[in-house]
C-alpha atoms as a printed R data frame, in Angstrom:
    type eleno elety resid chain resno       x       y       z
1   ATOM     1    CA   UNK     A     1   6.625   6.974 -19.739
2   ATOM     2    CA   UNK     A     2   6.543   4.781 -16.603
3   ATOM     3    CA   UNK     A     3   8.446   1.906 -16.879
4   ATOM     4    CA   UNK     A     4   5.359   0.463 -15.307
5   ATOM     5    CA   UNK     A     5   3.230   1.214 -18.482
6   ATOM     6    CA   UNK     A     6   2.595  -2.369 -19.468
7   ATOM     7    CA   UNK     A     7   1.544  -4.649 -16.505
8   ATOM     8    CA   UNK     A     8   4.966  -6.154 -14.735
9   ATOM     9    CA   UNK     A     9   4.951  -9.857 -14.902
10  ATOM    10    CA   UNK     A    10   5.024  -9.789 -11.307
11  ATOM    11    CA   UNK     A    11   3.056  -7.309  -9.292
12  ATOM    12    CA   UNK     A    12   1.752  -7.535  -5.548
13  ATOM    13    CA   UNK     A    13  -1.030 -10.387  -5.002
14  ATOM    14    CA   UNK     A    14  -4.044  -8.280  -3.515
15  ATOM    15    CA   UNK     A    15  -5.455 -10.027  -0.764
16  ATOM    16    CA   UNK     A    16  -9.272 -11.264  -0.870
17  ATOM    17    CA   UNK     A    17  -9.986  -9.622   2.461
18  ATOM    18    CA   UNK     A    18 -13.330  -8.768   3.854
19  ATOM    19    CA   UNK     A    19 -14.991  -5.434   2.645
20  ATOM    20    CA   UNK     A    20 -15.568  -4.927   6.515
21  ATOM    21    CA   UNK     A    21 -12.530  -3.043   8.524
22  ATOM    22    CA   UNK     A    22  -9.835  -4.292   9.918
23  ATOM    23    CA   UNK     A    23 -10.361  -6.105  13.146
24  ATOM    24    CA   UNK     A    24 -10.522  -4.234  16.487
25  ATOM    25    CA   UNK     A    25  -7.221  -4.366  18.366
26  ATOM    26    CA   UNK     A    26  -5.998  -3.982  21.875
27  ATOM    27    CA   UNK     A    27  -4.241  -0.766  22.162
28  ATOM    28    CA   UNK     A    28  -0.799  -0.825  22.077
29  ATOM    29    CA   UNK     A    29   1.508   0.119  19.101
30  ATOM    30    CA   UNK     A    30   4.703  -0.605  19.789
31  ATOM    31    CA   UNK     A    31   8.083   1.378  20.486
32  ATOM    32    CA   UNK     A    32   8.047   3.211  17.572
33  ATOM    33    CA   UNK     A    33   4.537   4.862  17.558
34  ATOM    34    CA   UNK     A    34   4.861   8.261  18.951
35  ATOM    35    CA   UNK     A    35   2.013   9.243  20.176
36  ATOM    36    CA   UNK     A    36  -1.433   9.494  20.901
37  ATOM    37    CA   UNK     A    37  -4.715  11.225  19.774
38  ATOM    38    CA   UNK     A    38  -4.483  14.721  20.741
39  ATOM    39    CA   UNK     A    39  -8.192  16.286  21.455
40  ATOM    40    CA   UNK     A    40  -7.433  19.300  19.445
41  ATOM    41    CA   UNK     A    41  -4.590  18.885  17.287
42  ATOM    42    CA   UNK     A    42  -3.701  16.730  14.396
43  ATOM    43    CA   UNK     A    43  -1.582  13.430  16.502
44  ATOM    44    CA   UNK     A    44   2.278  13.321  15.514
45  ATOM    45    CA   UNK     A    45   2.834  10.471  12.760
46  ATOM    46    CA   UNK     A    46   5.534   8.129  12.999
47  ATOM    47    CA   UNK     A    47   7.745   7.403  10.226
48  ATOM    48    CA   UNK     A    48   9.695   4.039   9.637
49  ATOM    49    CA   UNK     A    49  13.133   3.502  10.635
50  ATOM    50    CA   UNK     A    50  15.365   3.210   7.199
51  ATOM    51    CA   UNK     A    51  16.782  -0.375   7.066
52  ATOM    52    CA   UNK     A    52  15.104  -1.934   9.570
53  ATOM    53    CA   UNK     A    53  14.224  -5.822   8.967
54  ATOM    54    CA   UNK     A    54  10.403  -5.953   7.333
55  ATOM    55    CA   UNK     A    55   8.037  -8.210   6.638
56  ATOM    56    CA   UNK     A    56   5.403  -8.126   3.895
57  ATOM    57    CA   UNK     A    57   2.523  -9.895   5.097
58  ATOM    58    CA   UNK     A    58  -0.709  -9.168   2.543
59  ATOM    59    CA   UNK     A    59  -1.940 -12.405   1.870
60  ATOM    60    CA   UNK     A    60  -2.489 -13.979   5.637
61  ATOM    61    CA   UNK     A    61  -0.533 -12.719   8.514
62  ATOM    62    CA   UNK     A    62   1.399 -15.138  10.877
63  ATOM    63    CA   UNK     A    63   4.120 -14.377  13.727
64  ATOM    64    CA   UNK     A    64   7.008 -12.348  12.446
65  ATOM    65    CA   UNK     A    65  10.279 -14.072  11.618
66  ATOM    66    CA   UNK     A    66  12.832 -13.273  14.583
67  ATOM    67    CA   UNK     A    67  14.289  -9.719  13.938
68  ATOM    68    CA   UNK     A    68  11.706  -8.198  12.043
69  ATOM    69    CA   UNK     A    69  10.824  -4.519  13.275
70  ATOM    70    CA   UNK     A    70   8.477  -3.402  10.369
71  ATOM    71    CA   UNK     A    71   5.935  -5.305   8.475
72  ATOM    72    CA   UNK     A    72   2.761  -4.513   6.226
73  ATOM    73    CA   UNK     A    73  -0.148  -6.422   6.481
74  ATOM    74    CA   UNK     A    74  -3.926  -6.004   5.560
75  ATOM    75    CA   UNK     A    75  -6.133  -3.777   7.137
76  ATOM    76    CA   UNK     A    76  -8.438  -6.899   8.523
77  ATOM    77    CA   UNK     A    77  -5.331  -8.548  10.330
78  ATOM    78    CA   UNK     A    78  -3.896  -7.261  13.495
79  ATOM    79    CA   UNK     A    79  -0.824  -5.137  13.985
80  ATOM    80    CA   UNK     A    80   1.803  -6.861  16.257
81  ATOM    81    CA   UNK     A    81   3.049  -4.586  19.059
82  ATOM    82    CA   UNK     A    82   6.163  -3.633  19.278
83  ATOM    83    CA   UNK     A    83   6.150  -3.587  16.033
84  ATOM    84    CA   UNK     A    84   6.021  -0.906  13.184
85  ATOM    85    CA   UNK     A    85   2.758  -1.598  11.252
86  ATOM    86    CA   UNK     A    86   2.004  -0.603   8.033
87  ATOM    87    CA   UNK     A    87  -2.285  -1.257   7.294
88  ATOM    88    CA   UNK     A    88  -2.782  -2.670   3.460
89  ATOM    89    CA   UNK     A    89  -5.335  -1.237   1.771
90  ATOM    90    CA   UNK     A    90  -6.331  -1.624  -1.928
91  ATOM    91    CA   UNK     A    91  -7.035   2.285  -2.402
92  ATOM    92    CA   UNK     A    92  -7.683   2.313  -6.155
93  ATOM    93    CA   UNK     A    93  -9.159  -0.604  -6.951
94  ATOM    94    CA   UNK     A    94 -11.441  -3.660  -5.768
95  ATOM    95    CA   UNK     A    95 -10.509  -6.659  -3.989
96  ATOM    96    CA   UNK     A    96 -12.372  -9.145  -6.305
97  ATOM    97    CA   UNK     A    97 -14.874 -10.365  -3.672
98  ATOM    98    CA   UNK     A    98 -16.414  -6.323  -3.338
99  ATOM    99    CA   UNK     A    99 -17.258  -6.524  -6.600
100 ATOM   100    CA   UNK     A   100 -20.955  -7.265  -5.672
101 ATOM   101    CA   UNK     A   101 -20.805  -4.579  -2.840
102 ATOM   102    CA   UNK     A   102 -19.548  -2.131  -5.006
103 ATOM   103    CA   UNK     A   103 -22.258  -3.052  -8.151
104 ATOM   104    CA   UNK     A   104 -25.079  -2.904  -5.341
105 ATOM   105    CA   UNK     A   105 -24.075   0.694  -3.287
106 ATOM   106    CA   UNK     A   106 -21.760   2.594  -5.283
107 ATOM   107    CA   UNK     A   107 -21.803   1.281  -9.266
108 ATOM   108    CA   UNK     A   108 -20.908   4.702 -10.416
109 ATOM   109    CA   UNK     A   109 -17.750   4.704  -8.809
110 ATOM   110    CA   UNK     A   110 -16.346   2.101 -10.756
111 ATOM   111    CA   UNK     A   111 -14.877   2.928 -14.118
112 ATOM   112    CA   UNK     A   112 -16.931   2.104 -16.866
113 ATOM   113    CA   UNK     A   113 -15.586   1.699 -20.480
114 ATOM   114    CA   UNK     A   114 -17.596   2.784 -23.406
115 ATOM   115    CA   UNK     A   115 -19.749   0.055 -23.513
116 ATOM   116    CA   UNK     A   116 -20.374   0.736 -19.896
117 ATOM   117    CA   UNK     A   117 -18.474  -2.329 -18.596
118 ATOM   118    CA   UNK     A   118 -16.053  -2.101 -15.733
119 ATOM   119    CA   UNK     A   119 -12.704  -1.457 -16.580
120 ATOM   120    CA   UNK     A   120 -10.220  -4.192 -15.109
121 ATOM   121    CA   UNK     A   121  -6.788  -5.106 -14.170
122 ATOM   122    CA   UNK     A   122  -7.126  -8.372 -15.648
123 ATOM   123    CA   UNK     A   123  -3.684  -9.718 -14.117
124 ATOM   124    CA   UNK     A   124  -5.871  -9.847 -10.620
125 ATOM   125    CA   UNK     A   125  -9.319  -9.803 -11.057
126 ATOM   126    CA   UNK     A   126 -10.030  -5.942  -9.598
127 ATOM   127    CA   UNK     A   127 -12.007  -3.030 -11.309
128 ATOM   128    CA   UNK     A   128 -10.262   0.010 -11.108
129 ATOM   129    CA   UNK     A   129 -12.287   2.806  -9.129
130 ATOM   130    CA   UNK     A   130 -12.843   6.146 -11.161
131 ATOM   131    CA   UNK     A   131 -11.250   8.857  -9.521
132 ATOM   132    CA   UNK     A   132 -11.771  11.205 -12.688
133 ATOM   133    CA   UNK     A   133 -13.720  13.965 -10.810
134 ATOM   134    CA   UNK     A   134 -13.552  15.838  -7.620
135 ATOM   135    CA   UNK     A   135 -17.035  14.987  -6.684
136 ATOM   136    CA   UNK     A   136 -16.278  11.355  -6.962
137 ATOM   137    CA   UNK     A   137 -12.779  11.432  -5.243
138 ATOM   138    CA   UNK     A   138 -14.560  12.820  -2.225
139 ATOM   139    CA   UNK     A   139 -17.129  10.069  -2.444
140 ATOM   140    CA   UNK     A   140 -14.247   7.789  -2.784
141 ATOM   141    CA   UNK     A   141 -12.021   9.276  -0.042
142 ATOM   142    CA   UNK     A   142 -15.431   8.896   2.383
143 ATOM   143    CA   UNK     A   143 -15.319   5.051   1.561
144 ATOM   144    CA   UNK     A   144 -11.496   4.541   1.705
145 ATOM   145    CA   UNK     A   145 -10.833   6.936   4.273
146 ATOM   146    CA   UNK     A   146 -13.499   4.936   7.027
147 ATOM   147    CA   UNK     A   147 -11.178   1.996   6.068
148 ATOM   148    CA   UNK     A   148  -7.590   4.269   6.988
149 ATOM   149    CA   UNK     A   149  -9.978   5.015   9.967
150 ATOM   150    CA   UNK     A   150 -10.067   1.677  11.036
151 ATOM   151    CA   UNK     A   151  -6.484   0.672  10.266
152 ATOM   152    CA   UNK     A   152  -5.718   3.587  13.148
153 ATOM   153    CA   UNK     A   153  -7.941   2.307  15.664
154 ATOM   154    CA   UNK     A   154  -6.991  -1.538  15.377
155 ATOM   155    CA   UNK     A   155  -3.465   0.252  16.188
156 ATOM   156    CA   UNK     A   156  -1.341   0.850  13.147
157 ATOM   157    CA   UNK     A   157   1.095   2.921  12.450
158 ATOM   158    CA   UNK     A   158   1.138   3.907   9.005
159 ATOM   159    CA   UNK     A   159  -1.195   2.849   5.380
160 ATOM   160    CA   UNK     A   160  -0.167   1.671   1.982
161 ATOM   161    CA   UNK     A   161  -2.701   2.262  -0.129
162 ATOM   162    CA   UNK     A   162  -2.321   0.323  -3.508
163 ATOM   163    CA   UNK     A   163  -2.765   0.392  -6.970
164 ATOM   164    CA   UNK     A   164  -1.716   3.994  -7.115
165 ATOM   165    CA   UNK     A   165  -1.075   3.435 -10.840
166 ATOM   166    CA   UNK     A   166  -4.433   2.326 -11.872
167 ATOM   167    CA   UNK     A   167  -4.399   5.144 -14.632
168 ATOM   168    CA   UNK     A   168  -2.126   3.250 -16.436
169 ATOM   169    CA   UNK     A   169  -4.660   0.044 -16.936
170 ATOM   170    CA   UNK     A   170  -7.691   2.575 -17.084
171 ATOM   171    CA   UNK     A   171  -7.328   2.668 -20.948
172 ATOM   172    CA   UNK     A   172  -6.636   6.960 -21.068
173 ATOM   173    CA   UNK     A   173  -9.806   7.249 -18.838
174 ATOM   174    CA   UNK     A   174  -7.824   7.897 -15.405
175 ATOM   175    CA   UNK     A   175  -4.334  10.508 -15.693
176 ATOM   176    CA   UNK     A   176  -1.899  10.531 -13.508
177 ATOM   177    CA   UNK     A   177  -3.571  13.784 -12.140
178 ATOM   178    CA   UNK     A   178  -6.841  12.698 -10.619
179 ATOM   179    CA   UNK     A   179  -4.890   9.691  -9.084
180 ATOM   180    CA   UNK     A   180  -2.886  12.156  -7.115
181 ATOM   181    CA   UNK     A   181  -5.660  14.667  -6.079
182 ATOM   182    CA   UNK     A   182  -7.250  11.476  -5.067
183 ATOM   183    CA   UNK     A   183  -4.097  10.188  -3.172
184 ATOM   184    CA   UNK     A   184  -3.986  13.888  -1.523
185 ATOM   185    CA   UNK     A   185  -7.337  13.328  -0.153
186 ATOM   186    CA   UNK     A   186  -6.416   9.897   1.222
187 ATOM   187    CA   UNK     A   187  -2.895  11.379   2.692
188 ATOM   188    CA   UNK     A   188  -4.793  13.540   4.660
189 ATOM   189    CA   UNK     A   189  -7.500  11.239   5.882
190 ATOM   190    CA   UNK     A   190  -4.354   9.572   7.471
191 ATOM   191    CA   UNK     A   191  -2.093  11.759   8.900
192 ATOM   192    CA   UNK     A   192  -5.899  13.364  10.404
193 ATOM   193    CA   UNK     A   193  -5.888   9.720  12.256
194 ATOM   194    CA   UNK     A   194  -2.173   9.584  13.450
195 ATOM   195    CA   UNK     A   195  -1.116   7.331  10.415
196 ATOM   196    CA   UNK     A   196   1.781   7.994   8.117
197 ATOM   197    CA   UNK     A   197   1.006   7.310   4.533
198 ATOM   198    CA   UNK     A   198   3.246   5.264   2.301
199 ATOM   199    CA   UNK     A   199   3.747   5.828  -1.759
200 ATOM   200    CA   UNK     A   200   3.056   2.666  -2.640
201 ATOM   201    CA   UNK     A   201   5.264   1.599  -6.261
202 ATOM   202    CA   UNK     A   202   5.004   4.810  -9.356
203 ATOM   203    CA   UNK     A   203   7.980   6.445  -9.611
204 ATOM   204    CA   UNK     A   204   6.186   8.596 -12.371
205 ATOM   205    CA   UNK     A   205   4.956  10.409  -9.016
206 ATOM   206    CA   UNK     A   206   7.748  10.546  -6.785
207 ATOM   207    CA   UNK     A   207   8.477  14.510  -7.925
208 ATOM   208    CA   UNK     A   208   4.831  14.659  -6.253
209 ATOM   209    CA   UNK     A   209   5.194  13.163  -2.962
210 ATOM   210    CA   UNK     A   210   5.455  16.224  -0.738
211 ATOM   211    CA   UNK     A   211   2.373  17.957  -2.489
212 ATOM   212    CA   UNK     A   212   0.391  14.826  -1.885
213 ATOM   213    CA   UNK     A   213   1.510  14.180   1.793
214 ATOM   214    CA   UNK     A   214   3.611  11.107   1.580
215 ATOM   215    CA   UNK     A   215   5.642   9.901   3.819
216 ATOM   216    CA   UNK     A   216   7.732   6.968   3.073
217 ATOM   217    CA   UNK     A   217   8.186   4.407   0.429
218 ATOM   218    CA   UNK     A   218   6.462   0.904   0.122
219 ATOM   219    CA   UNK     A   219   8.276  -0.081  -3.602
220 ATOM   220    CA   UNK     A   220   7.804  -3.370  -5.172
221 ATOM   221    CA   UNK     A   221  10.253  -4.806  -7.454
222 ATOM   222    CA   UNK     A   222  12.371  -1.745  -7.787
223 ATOM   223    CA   UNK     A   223  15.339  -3.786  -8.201
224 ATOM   224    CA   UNK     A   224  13.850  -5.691 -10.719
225 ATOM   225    CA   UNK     A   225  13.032  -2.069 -12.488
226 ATOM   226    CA   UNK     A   226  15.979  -0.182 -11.549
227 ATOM   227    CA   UNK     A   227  14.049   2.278  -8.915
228 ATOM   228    CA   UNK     A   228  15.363   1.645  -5.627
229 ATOM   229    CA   UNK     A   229  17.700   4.522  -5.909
230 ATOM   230    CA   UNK     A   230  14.762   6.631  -7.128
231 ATOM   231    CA   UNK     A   231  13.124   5.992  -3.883
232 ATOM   232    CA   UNK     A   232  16.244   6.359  -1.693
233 ATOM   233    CA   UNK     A   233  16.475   9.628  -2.620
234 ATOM   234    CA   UNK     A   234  13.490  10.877  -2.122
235 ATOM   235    CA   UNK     A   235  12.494   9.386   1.227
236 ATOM   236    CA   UNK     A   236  15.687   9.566   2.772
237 ATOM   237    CA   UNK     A   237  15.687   5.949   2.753
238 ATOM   238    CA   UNK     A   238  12.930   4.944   4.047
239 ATOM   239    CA   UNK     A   239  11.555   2.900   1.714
240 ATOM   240    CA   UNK     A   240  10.144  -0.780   2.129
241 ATOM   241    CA   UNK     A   241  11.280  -2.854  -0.721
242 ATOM   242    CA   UNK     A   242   9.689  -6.116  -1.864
243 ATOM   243    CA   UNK     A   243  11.429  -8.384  -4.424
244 ATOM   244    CA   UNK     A   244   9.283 -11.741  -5.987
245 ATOM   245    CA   UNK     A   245  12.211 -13.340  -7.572
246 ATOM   246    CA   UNK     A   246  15.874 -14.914  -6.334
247 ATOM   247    CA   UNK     A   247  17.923 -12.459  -8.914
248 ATOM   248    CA   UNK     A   248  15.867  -9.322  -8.265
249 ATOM   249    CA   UNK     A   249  16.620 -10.115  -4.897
250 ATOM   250    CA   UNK     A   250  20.123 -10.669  -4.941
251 ATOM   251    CA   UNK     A   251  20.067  -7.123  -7.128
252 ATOM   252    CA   UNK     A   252  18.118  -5.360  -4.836
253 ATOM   253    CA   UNK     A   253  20.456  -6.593  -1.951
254 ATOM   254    CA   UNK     A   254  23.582  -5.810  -4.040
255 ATOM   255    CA   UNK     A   255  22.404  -2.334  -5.221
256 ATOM   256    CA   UNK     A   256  20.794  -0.673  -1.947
257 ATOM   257    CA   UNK     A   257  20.423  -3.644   0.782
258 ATOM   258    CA   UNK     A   258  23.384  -1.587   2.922
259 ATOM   259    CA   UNK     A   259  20.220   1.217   3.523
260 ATOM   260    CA   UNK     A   260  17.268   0.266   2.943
261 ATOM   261    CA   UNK     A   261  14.568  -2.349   4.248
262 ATOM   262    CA   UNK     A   262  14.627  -5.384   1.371
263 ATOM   263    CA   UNK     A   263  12.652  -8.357   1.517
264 ATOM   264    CA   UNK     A   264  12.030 -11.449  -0.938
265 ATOM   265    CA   UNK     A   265   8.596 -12.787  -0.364
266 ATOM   266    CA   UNK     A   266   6.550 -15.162  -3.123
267 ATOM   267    CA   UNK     A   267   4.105 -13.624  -4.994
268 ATOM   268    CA   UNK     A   268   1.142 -15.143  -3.473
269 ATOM   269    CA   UNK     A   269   2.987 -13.957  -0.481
270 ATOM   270    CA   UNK     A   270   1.793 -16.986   1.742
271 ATOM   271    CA   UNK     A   271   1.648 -17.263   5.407
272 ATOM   272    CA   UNK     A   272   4.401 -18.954   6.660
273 ATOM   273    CA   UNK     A   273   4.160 -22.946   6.539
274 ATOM   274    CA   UNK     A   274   2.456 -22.894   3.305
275 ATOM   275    CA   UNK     A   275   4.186 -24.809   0.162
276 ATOM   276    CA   UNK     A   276   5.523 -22.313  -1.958
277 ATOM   277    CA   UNK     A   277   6.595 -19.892   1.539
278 ATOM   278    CA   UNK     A   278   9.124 -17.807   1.087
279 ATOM   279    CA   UNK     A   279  10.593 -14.965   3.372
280 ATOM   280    CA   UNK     A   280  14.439 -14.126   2.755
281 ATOM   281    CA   UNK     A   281  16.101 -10.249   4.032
282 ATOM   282    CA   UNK     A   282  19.171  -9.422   3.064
């Protein structure tokens, strides 16, 4: 069983972001994208460098702390050349102002409980998508994947896309199973756009990641759960870690901060000159 089974009592903040796409970008994606879109071949995808300084930006991006080389932010911000940018992108889920959007165009994609009521992650507000057949995956992966789309053209690198585990809050309605045929489809959507794709937190599917098309690692509070390791080895360290608290911090430093990229951020994760701000790497 996933140590993940029961809701953490921290967890990523989803940002409220726009249902639209990310913003439009100028071109330009830094030193450490590798290449262009190739007329008749899938375009290379870049992979983060293990232990470089990161920045986890979700919930309002601002200018990058001096020496950060990597950071994540959502898919309606703007990457940052120079640069590795990672798009945000709440995959299996809603951000809570879609809800509307998603009652009005697509109701049938949201799982329903047996009274026909959305089924929720209560802890922030979302309704888990239902990814519990193929013929609503691919519905799903048309919706999702215009958003990866976008995240490419604006001039990211790579995609997180979150709430991988939503089978565990789905109540026995969602397995483990149609969350990774579904994260297949979405893998590659990406890598057809240039994009690595990033596991984002479920160890539970780590002995998956190469039949789904991951990449890399985005893994928060591993320290706090004992999984850093977990995602060491199988990425080859490259693995994005984000801690919410001082000790899980100072464990995730002690345990694997030599090799891989760890940040403390708070879990609103605020812009920078907000009260409450916080941004420490170790």
């Amino acid at each position: 069983m996933s140590k993940h089974a029961v809701t953490p009592f921290l967890r990523r903040r989803s940002t409220l972001a726009a249902l639209a796409g990310g913003v439009a970008v100028a071109a330009g994606a830094g030193v450490m994208f590798s290449s262009a879109f190739a007329a008749r071949a899938a375009p290379r995808v870049a992979l983060p460098q293990a232990n470089v300084t990161f920045d986890y930006q979700i919930g309002g991006a601002y200018t990058p702390p001096a020496g950060v080389k990597a950071l994540s932010r959502d898919r309606s911000a703007k990457p940052v050349r120079g640069l590795y940018n990672v798009c945000y992108v709440n995959a299996f889920q809603t951000q809570p102002d879609a809800m509307d959007w998603w009652q009005k165009k697509n109701p049938d994609l949201l799982l329903r409980d047996s009274s026909g009521e959305p089924v929720n992650d209560e802890a922030w507000g979302e309704a888990l998508l239902d990814t519990s057949t193929a013929a609503k995956r691919t519905r799903l992966a048309n919706i999702v994947g215009g958003w990866i789309d976008g995240c490419a053209k604006s001039g990211f690198q790579a995609v997180e896309p979150d709430n991988l585990d939503s089978y565990e809050r789905s109540g026995g309605r969602l397995t483990k199973a149609h969350n990774a045929a579904f994260a297949k489809l979405l893998a590659t959507r990406g890598h057809a756009a240039g994009l690595a794709i990033g596991q984002k937190n479920t160890t539970d599917l780590l002995g998956q990641r190469r039949s789904i098309g991951f990449d890399f690692a985005v893994a928060e509070e591993c320290g706090r759960y004992d999984e850093c390791a977990d995602y060491a080895a199988a990425y080859g360290n490259r693995v994005l870690v984000i801690e919410y608290t001082a000790r899980d911090y100072s464990k995730a430093c002690s345990s694997v901060g030599a090799k891989l990229s760890v940040v403390q951020r708070d879990l609103d994760v605020r812009p920078a000159g907000r009260p409450g701000y916080v941004f420490r790497t170790c």
